[in-house]
C-alpha positions in Angstrom: -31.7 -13.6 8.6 -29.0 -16.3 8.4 -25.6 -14.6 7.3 -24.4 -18.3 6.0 -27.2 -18.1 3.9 -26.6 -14.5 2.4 -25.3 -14.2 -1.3 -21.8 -12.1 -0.6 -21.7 -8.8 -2.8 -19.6 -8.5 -5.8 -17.7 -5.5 -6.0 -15.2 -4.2 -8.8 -11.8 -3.6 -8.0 -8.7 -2.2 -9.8 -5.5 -3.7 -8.3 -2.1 -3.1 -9.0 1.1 -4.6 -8.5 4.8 -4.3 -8.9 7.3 -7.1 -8.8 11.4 -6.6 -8.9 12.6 -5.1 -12.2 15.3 -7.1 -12.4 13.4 -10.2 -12.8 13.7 -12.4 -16.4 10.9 -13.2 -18.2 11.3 -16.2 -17.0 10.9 -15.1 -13.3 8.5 -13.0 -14.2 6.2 -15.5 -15.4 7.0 -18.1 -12.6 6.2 -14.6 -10.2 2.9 -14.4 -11.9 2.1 -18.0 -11.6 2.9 -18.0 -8.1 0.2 -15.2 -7.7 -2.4 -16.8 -9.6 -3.9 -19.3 -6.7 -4.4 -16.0 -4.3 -6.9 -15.0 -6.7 -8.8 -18.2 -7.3 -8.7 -18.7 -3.4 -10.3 -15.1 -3.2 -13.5 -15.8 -5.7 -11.6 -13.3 -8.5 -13.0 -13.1 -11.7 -10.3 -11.3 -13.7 -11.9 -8.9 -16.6 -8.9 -6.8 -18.0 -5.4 -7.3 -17.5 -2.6 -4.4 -18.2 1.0 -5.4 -18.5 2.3 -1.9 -18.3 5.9 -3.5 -18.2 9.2 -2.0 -16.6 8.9 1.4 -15.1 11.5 3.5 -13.2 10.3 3.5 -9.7 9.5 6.9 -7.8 11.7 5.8 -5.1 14.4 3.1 -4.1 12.5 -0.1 -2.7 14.8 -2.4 -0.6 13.2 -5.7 -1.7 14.8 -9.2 -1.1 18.0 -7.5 0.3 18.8 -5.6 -2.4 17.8 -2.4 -3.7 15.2 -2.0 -6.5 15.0 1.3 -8.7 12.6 -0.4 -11.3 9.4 -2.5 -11.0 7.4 -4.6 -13.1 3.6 -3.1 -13.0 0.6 -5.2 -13.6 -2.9 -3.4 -13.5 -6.1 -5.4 -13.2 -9.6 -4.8 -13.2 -11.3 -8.0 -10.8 -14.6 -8.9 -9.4 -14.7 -10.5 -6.7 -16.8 -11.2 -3.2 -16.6 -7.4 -0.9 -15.7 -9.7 2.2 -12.4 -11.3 0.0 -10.4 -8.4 -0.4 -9.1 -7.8 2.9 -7.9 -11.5 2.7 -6.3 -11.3 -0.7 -4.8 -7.6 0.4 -2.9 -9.4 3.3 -1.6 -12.4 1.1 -0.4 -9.9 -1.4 1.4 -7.8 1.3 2.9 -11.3 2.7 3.6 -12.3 -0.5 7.4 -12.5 -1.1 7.4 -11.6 -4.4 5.5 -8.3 -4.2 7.4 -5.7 -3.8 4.2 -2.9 -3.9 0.3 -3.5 -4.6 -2.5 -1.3 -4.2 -6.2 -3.0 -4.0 -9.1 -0.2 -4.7 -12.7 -0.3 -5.6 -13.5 0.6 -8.8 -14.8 4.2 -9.0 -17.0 2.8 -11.9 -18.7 0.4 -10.0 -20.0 2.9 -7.2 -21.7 5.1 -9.9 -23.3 2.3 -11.7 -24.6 1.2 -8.4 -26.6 4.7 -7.7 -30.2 4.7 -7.9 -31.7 6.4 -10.5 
């Protein structure tokens, strides 16, 4: 079988990120802009979005040369191609305005998935 020919398997994935808590909400919506192409170059279909706002941050993050104890979280809950996400987890590791993220697959998915 022909792998350029093969469909690519959509997964579910929760992803979180934190940007700088001392950003405006200017910034942060110019951050967020910024972030937006990464997921159309990654095939992302966005289905939930939670702004969960400014949160103290368990530890001190040195981000951008100076020391961050607050972060802006944003939780999402994507589809998007399986072979995508190890792309889009490097550009939002590179990605200057990231301080933290955490890419998983959605725990929902893999039970609907099971054969009955």
């Amino acid at each position: 079988m022909d792998k350029s020919a093969r469909v690519p398997e959509m997964r579910t994935y929760e992803l979180t990120y934190i940007l700088a808590g001392n950003l405006t909400d200017q910034e942060l919506d110019k951050a967020r802009a910024e972030i937006e192409p990464l997921f159309k170059r990654a095939s992302m279909q966005v289905k939930e979005t939670q702004e969960w706002g400014k949160k103290p941050l368990a530890y001190i993050i040195t981000h951008g040369g100076k020391k961050q104890t607050d972060g802006y979280y944003v939780h999402l809950v994507v589809q998007m191609p399986a072979d995508k996400s190890q792309e889009l987890d490097r550009e939002l590791y590179l990605h200057s305005k990231v301080m933290r993220h955490l890419l998983l697959v959605s725990e929902e998915a893999k039970v609907e998935q099971k054969p009955e």
